[in-house]
C-alpha positions in Angstrom: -7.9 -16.1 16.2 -6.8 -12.7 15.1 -5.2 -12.2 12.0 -1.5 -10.8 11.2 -3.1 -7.0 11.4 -4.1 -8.1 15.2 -7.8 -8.0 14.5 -10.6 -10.8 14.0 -11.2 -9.4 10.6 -9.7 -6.3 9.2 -12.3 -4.3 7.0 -9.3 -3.9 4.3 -9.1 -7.1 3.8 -11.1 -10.1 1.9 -13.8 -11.6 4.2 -11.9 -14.6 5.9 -8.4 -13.3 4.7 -5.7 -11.0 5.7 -4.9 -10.4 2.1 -5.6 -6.3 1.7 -8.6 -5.7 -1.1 -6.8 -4.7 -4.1 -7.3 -3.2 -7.5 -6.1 -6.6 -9.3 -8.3 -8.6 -7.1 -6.0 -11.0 -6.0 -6.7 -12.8 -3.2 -3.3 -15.0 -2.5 -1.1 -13.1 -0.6 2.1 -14.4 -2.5 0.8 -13.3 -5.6 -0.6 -10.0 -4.5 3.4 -9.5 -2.7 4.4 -10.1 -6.0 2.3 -7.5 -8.4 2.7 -5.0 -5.5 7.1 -5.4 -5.6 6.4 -5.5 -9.5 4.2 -2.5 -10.2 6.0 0.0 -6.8 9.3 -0.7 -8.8 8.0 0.5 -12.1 6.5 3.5 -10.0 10.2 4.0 -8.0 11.9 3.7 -11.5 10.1 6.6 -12.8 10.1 8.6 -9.4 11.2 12.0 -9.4 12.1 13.6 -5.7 11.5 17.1 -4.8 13.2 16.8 -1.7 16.4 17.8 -0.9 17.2 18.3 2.4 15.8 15.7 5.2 13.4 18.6 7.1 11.2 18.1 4.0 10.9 14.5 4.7 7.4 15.0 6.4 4.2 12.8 6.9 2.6 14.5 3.9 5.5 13.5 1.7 5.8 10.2 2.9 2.2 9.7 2.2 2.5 11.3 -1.1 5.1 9.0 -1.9 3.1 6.0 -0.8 0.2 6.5 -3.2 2.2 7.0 -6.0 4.4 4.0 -5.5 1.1 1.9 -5.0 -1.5 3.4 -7.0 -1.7 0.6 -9.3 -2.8 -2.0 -6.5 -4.4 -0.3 -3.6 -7.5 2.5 -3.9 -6.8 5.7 -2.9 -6.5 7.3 0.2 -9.8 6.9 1.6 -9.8 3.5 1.1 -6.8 2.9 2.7 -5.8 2.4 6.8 -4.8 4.3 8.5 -0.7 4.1 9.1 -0.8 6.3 12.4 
C-alpha cells in the first residue's frame, strides 16, 4: 500500500510511517503538525523580507524562506526532498 507521499516507503520518513524524520523525533504525525505550526510561527514572527517587488519571488527565495521557517524541525537542505 503506498503511503500519502505515493511511495511504499519514503526514505524521509520513519521506517513503517509517513511521518517525515525530524529534529524532535516525533514520530505521531499530529504531534509533529503541531511543533512544526508552533516553532514556523515563532520563525514567521521574527521574519524579515527583503523582497519587494514579486520578480524577486524566485525558487531560491522560496527555498530560503522554507529553511528558515523550518529549521527547528527538519535537517537541512540535504536532508530534505526534493519539492521539484
Amino acid at each position: 500500500m503506498r503511503d500519502k507521499y505515493g511511495v511504499l516507503h519514503d526514505v524521509y520518513c520513519y521506517p513503517d510511517s509517513d511521518v517525515l524524520i525530524n529534529l524532535l523525533n516525533i514520530k505521531d504525525a499530529d504531534q509533529l503538525a503541531e511543533a512544526e505550526a508552533a516553532f514556523s510561527a515563532a520563525r514567521y514572527r521574527n521574519y524579515q523580507s527583503t523582497v519587494t517587488s514579486l520578480d524577486q519571488l524566485t525558487l531560491a527565495h522560496l527555498q530560503q524562506l522554507h529553511h528558515y521557517l523550518f529549521q527547528d524541525v527538519y535537517y537541512g537542505e540535504d536532508s530534505c526532498a526534493p519539492l521539484i
